[in-house]
C-alpha positions, 0 to 999 in steps of 0.5 A, spaced: 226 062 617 218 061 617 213 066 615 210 071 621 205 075 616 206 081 611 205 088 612 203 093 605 202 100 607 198 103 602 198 111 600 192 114 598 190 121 595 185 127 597 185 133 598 180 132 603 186 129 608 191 135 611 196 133 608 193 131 602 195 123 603 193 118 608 198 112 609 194 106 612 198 099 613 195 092 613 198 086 617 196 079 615 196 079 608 198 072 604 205 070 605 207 074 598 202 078 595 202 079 587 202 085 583 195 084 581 193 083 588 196 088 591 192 093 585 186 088 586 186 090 594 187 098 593 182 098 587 177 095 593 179 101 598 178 106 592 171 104 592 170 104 600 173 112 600 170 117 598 174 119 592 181 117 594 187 116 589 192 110 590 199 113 590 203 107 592 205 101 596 210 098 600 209 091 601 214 088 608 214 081 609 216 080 616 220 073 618 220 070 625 228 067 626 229 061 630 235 062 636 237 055 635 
């Protein structure tokens, strides 16, 4: 197995949304992601948005299996 790329979906809060959440996901992220990256990343978010709240992630990491 080698390493294709990571996913995380972040899950982010404001009563401005419709449902008043928003998912959005990013592709390409270090092999695996620690915590405090994972936190270090939704924090910058935070200061993008305009007053959003982060509710969660969900980190998938995607390997590429060889037919051989």
């Amino acid at each position: 197995m080698s390493w294709k790329k990571t996913s995380i979906t972040i899950v982010m809060g404001n009563d401005k949304y419709p449902k008043g959440t928003r998912t959005a996901t990013f592709n390409n992220i270090v092999p695996d992601p620690t915590e405090e990256q994972i936190k270090s990343f939704a924090e910058g978010l935070q200061l993008l948005s305009d007053g959003d709240t982060y509710l969660g992630s969900e980190v998938i990491k995607h390997d590429q299996l060889s037919a051989e």
